[in-house]
N, C-alpha and C positions, 0 to 999 in steps of 0.2 A: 749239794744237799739232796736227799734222797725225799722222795714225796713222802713218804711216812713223817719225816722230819716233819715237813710243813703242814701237816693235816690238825697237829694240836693247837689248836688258837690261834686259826687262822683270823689274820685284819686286812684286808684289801689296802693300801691309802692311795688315792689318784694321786698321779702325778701331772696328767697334765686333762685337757679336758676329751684327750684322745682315749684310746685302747691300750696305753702300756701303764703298768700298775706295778709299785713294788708292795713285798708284801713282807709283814711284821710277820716272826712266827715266834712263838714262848718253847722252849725248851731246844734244847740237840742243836747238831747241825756245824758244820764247819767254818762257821763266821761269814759265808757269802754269801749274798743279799741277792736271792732271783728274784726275773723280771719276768712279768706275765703278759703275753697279748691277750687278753682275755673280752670277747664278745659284751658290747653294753647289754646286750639280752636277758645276759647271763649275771648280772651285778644287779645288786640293791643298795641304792646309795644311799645316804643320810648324812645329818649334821654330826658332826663327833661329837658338840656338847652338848646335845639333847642324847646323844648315847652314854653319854656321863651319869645326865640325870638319871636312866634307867640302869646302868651300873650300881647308883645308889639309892634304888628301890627310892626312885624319885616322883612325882605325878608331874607329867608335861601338858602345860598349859598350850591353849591357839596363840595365848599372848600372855605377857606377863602378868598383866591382872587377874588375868583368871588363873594360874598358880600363888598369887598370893592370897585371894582369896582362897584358895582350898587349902593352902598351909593355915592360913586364919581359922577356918572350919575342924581341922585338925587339931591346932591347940586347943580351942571351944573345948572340944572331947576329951583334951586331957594329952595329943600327943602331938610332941617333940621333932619328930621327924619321921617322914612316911616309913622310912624299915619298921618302925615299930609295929603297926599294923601288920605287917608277914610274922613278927615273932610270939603272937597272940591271938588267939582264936575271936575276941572280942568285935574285933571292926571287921569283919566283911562287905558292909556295902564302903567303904573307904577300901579296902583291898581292893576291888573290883575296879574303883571308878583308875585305881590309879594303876590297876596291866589295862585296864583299857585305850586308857590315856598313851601307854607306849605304842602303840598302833601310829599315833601324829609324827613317830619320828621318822619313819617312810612316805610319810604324806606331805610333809610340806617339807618345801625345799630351804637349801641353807640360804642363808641370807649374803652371806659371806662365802667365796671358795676357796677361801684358807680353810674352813670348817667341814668341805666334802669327804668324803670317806664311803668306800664301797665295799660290800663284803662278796662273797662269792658260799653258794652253797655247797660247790663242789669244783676239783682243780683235774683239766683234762692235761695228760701230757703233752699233746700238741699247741698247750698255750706258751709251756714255757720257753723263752726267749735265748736263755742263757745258762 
């Protein structure tokens, strides 16, 4: 697989709690799965399912009470699920609180390491393994 291959959506996911990482790519490529040494330096890790939630223009709480009180706050005003608020000029302080909110999902760690997942902002050829 040629690096251009892997540059489109790129997803880091650890495999172990060491430096070797296999790496999910969307599109192309010849069905073989490289393996990267790639520097913890150079990774930003986070929970997969709080990257869910920001997938689905979600607001990540510090804990669960404090996301359902802002889904609570949310229907108050009339909406259903936080994307609504991107697709309407209407809620900007609800826009706001909730890209600021994704900021938590680098900050606290997963609770579970079934749930870790790293990305990488860029791939050096000398990381690749194989």
């Amino acid at each position: 697989m040629k690096a251009a291959d892997m540059m489109i959506g790129v997803l880091v996911v650890l495999i172990s709690c060491g430096l070797l990482f296999y790496i999910g790519c969307l599109g192309g490529g010849d069905g073989q799965l490289p393996v990267l040494n790639a520097p913890r330096k150079d990774c930003l890790f986070f929970d997969s399912r709080r990257w869910n939630r920001v997938l689905n223009l979600s607001h990540l709480g510090k804990e669960k009470d404090e996301e359902e009180a802002f889904e609570k706050e949310l229907r108050r005003v009339g909406v259903f699920h936080g994307s609504q608020v991107f697709l309407t000029p209407f809620y900007p302080v609800q826009r706001q609180e909730i890209l600021n909110s994704w900021r938590r999902n680098l900050l606290i760690p997963p609770e579970e390491l079934a749930y870790l997942q790293a990305a990488l902002w860029r791939l050096k050829k000398e990381w690749l393994v194989n």
